[in-house]
C-alpha positions in Angstrom: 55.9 31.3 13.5 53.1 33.2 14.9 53.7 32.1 17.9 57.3 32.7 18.3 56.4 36.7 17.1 54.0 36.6 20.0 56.8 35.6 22.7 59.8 37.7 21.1 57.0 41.2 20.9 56.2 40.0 24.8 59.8 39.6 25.5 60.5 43.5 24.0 57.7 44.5 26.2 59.3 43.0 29.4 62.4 44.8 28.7 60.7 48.2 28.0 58.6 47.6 31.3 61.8 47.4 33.2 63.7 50.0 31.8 61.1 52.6 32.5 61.1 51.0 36.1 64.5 51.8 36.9 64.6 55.9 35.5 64.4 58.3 38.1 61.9 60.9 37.1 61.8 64.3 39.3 59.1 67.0 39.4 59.8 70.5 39.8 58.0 73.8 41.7 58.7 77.0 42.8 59.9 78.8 45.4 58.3 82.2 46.2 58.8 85.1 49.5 59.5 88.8 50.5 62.4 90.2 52.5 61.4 92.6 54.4 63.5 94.8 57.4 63.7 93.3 60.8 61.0 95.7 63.0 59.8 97.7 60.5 58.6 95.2 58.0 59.6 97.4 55.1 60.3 95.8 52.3 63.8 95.3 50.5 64.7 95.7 47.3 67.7 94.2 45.3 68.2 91.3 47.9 70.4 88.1 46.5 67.9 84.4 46.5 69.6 81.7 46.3 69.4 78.0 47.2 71.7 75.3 48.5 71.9 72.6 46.9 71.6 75.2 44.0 69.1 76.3 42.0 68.5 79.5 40.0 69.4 83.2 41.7 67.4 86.2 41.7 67.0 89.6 43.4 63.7 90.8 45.2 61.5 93.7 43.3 60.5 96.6 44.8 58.2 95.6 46.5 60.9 92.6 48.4 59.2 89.9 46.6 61.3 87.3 44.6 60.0 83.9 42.8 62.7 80.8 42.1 61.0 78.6 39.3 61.6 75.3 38.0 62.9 74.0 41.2 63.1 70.5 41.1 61.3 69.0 44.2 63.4 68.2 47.7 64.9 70.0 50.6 66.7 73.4 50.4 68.0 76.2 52.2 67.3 79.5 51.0 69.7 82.3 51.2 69.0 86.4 51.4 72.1 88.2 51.3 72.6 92.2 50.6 75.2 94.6 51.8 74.8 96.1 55.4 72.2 93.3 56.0 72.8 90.3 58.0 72.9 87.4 56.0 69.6 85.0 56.5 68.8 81.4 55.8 65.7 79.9 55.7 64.5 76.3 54.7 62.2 75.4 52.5 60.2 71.7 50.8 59.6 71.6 47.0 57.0 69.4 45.9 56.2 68.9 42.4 53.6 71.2 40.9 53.4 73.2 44.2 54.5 76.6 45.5 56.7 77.0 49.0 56.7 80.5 50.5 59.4 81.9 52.4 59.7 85.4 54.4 62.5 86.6 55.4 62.9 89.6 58.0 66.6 90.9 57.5 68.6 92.7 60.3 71.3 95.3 59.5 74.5 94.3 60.1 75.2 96.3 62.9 72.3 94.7 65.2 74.6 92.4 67.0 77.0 94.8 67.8 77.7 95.6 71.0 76.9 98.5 73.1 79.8 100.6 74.8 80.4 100.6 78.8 79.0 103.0 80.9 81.8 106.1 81.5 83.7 105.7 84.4 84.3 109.1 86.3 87.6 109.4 87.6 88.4 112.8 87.8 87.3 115.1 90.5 86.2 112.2 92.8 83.0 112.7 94.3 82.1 115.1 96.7 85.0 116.7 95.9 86.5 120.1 96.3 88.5 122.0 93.7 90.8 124.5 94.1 90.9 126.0 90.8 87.9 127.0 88.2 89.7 125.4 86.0 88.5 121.7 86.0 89.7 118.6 84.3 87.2 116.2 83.8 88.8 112.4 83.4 86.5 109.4 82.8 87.0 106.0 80.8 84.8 103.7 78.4 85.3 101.1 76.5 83.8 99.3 73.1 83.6 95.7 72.6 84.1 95.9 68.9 86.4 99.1 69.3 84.2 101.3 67.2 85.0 104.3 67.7 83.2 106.5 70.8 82.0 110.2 70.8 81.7 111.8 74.2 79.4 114.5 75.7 80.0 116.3 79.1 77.0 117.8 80.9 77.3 119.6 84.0 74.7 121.5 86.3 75.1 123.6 89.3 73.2 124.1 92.5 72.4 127.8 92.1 70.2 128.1 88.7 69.3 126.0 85.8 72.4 126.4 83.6 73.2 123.6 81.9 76.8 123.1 80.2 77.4 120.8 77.2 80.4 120.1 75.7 79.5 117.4 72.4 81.5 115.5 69.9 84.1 114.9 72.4 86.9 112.1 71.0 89.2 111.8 74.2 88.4 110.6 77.6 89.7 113.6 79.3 88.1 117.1 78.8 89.3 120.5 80.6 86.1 123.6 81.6 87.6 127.1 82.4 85.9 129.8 84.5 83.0 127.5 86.3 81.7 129.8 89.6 83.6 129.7 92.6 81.8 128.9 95.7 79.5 126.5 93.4 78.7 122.7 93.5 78.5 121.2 90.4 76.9 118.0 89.3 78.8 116.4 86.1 77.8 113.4 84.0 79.0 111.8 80.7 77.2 110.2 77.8 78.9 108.0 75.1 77.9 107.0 71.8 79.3 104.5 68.8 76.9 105.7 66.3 75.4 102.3 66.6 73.5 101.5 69.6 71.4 103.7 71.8 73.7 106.3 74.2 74.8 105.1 77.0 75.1 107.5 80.4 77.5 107.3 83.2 76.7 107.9 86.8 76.0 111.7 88.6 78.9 112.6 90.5 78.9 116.4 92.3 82.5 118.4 93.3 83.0 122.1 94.9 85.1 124.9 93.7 86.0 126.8 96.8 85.5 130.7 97.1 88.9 131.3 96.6 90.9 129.5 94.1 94.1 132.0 94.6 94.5 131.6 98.4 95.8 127.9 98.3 98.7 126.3 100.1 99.9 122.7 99.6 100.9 119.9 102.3 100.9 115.9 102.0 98.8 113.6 104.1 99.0 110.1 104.7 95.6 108.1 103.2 95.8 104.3 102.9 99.9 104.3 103.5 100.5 106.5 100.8 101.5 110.0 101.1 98.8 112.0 98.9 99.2 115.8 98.2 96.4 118.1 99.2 95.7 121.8 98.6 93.7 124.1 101.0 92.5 127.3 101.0 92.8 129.3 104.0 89.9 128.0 106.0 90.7 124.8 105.6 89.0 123.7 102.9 91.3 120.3 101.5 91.2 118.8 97.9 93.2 115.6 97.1 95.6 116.7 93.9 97.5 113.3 93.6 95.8 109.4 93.6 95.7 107.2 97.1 97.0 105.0 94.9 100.5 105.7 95.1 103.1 108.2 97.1 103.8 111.3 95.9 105.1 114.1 98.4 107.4 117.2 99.0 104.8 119.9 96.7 106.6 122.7 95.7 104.8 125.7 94.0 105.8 128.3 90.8 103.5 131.0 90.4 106.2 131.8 87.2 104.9 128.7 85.3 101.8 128.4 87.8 103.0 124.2 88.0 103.6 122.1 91.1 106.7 120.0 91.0 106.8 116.9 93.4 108.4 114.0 94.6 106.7 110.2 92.9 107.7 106.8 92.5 108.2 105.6 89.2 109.5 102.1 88.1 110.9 101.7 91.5 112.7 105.0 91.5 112.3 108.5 92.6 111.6 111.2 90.3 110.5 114.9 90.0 106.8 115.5 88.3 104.7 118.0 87.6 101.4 118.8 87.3 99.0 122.0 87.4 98.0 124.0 90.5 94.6 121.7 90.5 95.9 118.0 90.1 95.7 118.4 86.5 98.1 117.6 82.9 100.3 115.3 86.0 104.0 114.4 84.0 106.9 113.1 84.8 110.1 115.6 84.3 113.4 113.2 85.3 114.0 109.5 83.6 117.4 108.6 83.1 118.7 110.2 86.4 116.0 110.1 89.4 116.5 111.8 92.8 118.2 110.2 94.7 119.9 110.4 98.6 119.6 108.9 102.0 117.0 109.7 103.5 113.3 110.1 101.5 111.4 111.7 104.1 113.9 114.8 104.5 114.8 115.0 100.5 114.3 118.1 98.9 114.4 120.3 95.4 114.0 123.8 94.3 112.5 125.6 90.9 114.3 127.8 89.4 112.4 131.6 90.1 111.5 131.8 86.3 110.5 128.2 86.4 112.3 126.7 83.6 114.2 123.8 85.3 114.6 122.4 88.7 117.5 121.4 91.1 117.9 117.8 92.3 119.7 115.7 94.3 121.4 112.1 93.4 123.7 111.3 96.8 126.8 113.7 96.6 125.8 115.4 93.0 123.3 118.4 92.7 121.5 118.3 89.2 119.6 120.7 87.0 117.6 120.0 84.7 114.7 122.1 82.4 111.2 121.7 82.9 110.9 119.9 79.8 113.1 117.1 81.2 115.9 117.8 78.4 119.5 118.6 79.9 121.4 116.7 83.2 123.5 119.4 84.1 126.1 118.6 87.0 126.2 122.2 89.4 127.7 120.9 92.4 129.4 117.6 93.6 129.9 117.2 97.1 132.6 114.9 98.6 132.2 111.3 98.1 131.6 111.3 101.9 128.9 114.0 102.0 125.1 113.4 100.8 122.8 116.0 99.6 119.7 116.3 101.7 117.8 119.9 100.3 118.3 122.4 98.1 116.6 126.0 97.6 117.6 128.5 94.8 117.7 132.3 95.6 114.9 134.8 94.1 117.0 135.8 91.4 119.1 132.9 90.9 122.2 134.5 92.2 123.0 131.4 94.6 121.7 128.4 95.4 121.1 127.4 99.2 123.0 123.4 100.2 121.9 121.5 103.2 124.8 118.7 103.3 125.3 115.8 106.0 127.7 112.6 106.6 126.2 109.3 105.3 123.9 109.1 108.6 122.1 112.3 108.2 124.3 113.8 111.1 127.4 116.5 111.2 125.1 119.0 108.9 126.1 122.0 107.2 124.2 124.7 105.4 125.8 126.6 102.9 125.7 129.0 99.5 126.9 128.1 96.6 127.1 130.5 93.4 125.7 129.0 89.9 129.5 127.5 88.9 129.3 125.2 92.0 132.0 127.7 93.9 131.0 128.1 97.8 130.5 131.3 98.8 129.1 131.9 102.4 128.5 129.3 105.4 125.7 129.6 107.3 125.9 126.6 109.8 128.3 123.3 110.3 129.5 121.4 112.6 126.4 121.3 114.6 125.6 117.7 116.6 122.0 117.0 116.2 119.6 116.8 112.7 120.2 119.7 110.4 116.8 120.6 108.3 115.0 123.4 106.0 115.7 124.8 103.8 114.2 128.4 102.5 115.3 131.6 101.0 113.5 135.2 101.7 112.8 137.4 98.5 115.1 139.6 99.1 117.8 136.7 99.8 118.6 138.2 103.3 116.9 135.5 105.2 117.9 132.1 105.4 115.4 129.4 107.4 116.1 126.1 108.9 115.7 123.9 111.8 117.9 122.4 114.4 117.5 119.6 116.6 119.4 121.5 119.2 119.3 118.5 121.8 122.0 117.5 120.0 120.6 113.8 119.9 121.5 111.4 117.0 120.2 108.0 116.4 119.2 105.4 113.8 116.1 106.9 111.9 117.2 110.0 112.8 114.8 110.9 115.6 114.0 114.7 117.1 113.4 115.8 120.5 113.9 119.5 120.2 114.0 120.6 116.7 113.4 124.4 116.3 113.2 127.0 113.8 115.7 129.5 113.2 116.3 132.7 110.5 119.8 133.7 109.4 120.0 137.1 108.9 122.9 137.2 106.7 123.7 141.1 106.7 124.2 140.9 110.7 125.6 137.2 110.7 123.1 136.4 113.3 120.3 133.8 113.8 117.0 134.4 115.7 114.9 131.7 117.4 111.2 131.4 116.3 110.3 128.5 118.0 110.2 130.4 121.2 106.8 129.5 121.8 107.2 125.8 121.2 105.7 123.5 123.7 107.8 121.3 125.3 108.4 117.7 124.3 107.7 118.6 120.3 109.6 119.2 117.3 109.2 122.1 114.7 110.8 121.5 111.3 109.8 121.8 107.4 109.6 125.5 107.9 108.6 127.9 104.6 108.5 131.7 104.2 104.8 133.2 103.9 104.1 134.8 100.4 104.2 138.2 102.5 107.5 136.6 104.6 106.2 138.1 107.6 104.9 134.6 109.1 106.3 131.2 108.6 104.5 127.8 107.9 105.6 125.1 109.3 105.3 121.4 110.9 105.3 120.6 114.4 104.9 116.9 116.3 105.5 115.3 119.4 109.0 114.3 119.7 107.4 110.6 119.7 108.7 108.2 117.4 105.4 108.3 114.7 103.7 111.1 116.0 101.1 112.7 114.2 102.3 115.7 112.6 100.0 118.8 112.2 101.0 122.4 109.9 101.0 125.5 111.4 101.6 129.6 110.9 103.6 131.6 113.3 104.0 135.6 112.6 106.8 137.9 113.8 107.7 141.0 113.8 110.6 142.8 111.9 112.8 141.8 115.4 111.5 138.3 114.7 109.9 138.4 118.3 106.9 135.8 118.3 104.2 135.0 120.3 102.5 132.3 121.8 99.4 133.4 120.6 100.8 133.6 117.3 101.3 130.2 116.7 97.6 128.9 114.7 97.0 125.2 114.5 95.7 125.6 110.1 95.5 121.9 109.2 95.4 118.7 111.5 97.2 115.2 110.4 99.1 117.4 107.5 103.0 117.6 106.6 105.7 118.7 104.3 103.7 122.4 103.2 104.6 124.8 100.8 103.0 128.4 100.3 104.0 130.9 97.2 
């Protein structure tokens, strides 16, 4: 018996032996840091701890410290986590009876955000020279996150130390009234995103001339576009429309002190306008553009009070307001007879028609009144290319030019186009092209703002000749003068002067 106790208590030993051999037993620690801020090393307070796999969560103190207990032992990753804080993980080993210490240097959430571009200045180019004291700055920047930028415009001049700064700016376009004339100016542009450090564009410098007030406009070809310029009267040019793209035919109103022109849009032509220095550019016509057979001869007028504009489209003349609303029909032509220019009287009380045949030949000039009813004829019937048009003050003087060679071919090539001025209370028209040289055209002609000169175009009767603007006075017999006639701006067409 005794000895069958002794095997059966061995045998419960055995089994108790191997049960404890097969029960995992874990140990635990703990799991102690600070979170502090990324540069400064200040700490954070009320910062989320926690563990994957999980464990217990707490917040730091006061002073950033935190302490996980009763971690059982292995491998974890620790989390910090608090609002406007990037979130942070860091590992950590837990071995039992020990202590693991973690720091953890938190960034704000806005560290990895991007800065904005450096401001692009598009507007006035550099080296440029203004017209008008009146200046409309134009830049661009972008955001990589699209936070939103604030702008700030600094310009400096080359005369004292006066600075100019224009802050909290929200668009990319800004406008400065009364700058000096005569001065250079040096203009620069700093954007923000409340985030990241500014940034700061380029220095780019620009000229307002002497005179802002004695400016005529004219169109010159730059890169195979036709760009329109405006000068002063010693010849001082400033680019008003982009290289980019055509725009021609400028035509002033001092009543609404806008330029309208000619421009391409969508593959049409249409009638824009902008301010007397290139700036607020819009387009006026949509649904009906201008229209006829021959671009480079095209015209429209203003209205004197500048509230709309007449247009061609082929044999229709159009008027619409300045605004764009309204497509008022005032004249139709014959469905074989084209529209080339137009030119409304002072006072509106007629409106001056240049009309041709589909080839730009058999021309007639004519007045109409403002129900579409013709009322005087000034020329028809004439071989040769018909041109002009303009209108004196005082509607007694009608100008425009004839190629009195009579010559007519495809393109409608010159050989001896001159200028002439109807006198409509003696039914007669004077010459002033007198002077001419031989073997050039004049045409484009345009009453001086004191109508006792002309501007004008003239070019060798070459096919693509250069084509230069000049001036021309006379006197009250229209008499001119060699002399007269003043070369004002080389490689320069299609001018206007209010």
């Amino acid at each position: 018996m005794k000895i069958a106790k002794i095997i059966i208590i061995a045998f419960i030993g055995l089994l108790i032996s191997c049960s404890e051999d097969t029960i995992d037993t874990f140990g635990t620690g703990q799991i102690t840091g600070m979170v502090v801020a990324d540069g400064s090393n200040e700490p954070i307070e009320n910062v989320k701890i926690s563990t994957n796999p999980s464990s217990s969560t707490v917040f730091t103190n006061q002073t950033g410290e935190f302490v996980l207990e009763d971690v059982q032992e292995g491998e974890y990753s620790v989390q910090a986590m608090k609002d406007g804080f990037v979130t942070t993980f860091e590992g950590a080993t837990v071995r039992p009876g020990s202590e693991v210490n973690v720091i953890f240097e938190l960034k704000l959430s806005t560290a990895n955000n991007r800065a904005p571009s450096a401001p692009k200045l598009l507007s006035p180019e550099d080296a440029a020279t203004v017209l008008d004291n009146t200046v409309e700055f134009v830049w661009k920047s972008t955001d990589p996150e699209g936070d939103s930028l604030r702008y700030q415009l600094e310009l400096r001049n080359d005369r004292n130390d006066e600075i100019l700064r224009f802050s909290d700016i929200v668009d990319t376009t800004f406008t400065v009234s009364n700058l000096n004339n005569a001065y250079k100016y040096f203009w620069q542009v700093k954007v923000s995103d409340s985030v990241n450090a500014t940034v700061i564009s380029e220095v780019r410098s620009f000229n307002v001339l002497e005179s802002a007030s004695s400016a005529y406009y004219f169109v010159r070809e730059v890169n195979g576009n036709n760009v329109i310029f405006s000068s002063d009267t010693e010849g001082n040019a400033a680019s008003l429309t982009s290289e980019s793209k055509t725009n021609f035919r400028p035509r002033k109103n001092t009543a609404v002190e806008k330029i309208a022109y000619l421009g391409n849009s969508g593959g049409e032509l249409h009638l824009f306008a902008m301010n007397y220095n290139g700036s607020e550019k819009r387009q006026i016509t949509n649904s009906i553009p201008v229209n006829g057979i021959d671009f480079s001869r095209i015209g429209f007028s203003w209205s004197d009070d500048g509230e709309s504009l007449l247009f061609p489209n082929f044999n229709k003349l159009y008027k619409t307001s300045i605004s764009g609303g309204g497509k008022d029909i005032i004249y139709e032509a014959p469905s074989d007879r084209y529209i080339m220019d137009i030119q409304e009287s002072e006072n509106g009380e007629f409106i001056g028609i240049l009309e041709t045949d589909i080839n730009g030949f058999s021309g007639s000039l004519f007045l109409i009144n403002q129900q579409g009813e013709k009322i005087e004829t000034i020329i028809e019937g004439k071989a040769g290319v018909l041109g002009g048009i303009d209108i004196s003050v005082n509607n007694r003087y009608v100008l425009y030019t004839l190629d009195v060679s009579g010559y007519e071919s495809a393109g409608a090539r010159q050989l001896n186009s001159k200028i002439f001025v109807y006198d409509r209370d003696r039914n007669v028209a004077f010459n002033l092209s007198e002077e001419k040289p031989n073997g050039t055209n004049d045409f484009d002609p345009r009453f001086a703002p004191n109508e006792a000169s002309i501007i004008f175009v003239n070019s060798s009767s070459e096919a693509e000749a250069i084509k230069s603007i000049y001036q021309v006075s006379y006197d009250e017999n229209f008499d001119t003068f060699e002399e007269d006639r003043e070369l004002l701006i080389e490689n320069a067409k299609m001018p206007d002067w209010e």
